[in-house]
N, C-alpha and C positions, 0 to 999 in steps of 0.2 A: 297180738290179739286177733282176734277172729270174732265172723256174726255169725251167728247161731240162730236168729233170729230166722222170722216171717218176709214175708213181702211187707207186712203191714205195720210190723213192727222189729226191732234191733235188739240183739241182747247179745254184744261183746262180751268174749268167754278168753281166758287167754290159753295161746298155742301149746300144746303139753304133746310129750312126745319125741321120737326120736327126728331132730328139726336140722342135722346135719350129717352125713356120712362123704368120706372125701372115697370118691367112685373111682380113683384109677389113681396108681405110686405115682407119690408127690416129686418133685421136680427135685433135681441133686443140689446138695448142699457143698461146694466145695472148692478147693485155691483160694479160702478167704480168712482171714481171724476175724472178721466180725460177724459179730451174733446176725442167726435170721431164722424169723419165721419158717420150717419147713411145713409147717398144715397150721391153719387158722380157719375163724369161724367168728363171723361180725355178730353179735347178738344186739338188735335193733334196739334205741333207743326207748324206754319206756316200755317195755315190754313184761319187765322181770315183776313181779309180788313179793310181800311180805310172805317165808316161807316156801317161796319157791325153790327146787332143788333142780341144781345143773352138775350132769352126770359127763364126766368125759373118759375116752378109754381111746389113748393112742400103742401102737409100736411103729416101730422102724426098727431100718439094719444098716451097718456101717456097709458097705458093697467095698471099700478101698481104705487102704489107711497105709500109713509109712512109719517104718522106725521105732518109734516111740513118741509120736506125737500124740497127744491127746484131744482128748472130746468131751465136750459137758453139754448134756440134754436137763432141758428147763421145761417146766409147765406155765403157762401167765395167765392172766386174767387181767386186763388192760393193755395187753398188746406187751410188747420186749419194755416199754416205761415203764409197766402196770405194776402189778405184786405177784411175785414168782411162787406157786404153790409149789411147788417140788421141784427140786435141787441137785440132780446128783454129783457128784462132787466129780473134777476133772478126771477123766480114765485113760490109762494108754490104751488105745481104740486096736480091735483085731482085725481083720477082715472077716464076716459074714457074723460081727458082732450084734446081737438083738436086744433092742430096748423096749421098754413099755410100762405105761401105768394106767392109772385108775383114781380119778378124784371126784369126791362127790363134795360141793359149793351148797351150801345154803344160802338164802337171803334173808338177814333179819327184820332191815327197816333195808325203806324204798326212799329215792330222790337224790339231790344233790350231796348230802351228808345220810348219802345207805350204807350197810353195813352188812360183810358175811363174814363165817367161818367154813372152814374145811377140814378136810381131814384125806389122806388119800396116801398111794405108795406106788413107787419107781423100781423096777426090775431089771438088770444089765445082767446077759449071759456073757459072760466075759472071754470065753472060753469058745473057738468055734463048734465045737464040737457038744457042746452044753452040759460041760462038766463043774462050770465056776458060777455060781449066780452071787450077787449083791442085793438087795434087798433093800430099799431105803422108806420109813415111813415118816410121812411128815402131816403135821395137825397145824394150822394153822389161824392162830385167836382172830377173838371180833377183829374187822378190818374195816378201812375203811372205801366205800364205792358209789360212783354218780349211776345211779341208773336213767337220770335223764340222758345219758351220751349212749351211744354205742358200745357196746366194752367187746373187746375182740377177745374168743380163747386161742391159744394155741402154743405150740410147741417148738422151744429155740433150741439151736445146733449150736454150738461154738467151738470152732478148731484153735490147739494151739499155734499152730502154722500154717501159711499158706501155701499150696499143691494142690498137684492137679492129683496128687496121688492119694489124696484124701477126698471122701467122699460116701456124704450117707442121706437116706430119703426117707419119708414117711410112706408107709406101708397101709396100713391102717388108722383114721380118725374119724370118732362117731360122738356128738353132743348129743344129750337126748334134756331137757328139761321138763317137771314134772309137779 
């Protein structure tokens, strides 16, 4: 929220707008099996409305990969605990592999028992060369969300194996809520 208001008087209007862009590739993901945030975005406590709409739009690119191991890119909404908006299912990873989606979060009721749906879709060029695309659309029913906490957006990496030969970053993440 925001004051809008006078010197003489207050009128709290809440933040709308594009309220995160990640300004420089995110930090490498890699020699690990366990899931991790490569871009994330804290959306403060108490902030969100009945209504409110949180718009997110990541890519990234695998920069290393080995063999045939694999990689699964996630979307959350509560952090890697939260509810996973979109999914893509384990891929054998390429080198200069690109991912990316688009989800738009409504919020229907506010507070400790609030509630969104979604709807949004996951893009993997499979192929370096940008010949293989995958497509994944996922909708996701009323849900359950505390908008008294913090709820963090962002996007998880999980390798099947750990190497140093594996290895992917976030390129691009922008929230915008409206």
């Amino acid at each position: 929220w925001e004051n809008k208001g006078t010197s003489t008087s207050s009128k709290w209007v809440p933040v709308s707008g594009r309220i995160y862009s990640l300004a420089a590739a995110g930090t490498a993901h890699s020699n690990s099996t366990d899931e991790a945030l490569i871009a994330s975005y804290s959306i403060a406590a108490n902030t969100l409305w009945a209504g409110a709409v949180i718009k997110v739009e990541y890519q990234g690119i695998v920069t290393a990969s080995d063999s045939t191991d694999t990689i699964a890119i996630k979307l959350y909404i509560g952090g890697l605990s939260g509810t996973a908006l979109l999914q893509a299912p384990a891929i054998d990873a390429v080198n200069d592999m690109i991912f990316g989606g688009k989800c738009s979060i409504t919020i229907r009721t506010i507070g400790a028992s609030g509630t969104f749906v979604a709807f949004g879709h996951h893009i993997e060029v499979l192929a370096a060369a940008g010949t293989a695309v995958m497509d994944i659309v996922e909708i996701t029913a009323s849900t359950a969300i505390d908008t008294t906490v913090a709820q963090v957006v962002g996007v998880g990496a999980d390798w099947s194996v750990a190497t140093a030969s594996n290895s992917c970053r976030m390129d691009i993440m922008n929230v915008f809520i409206q």
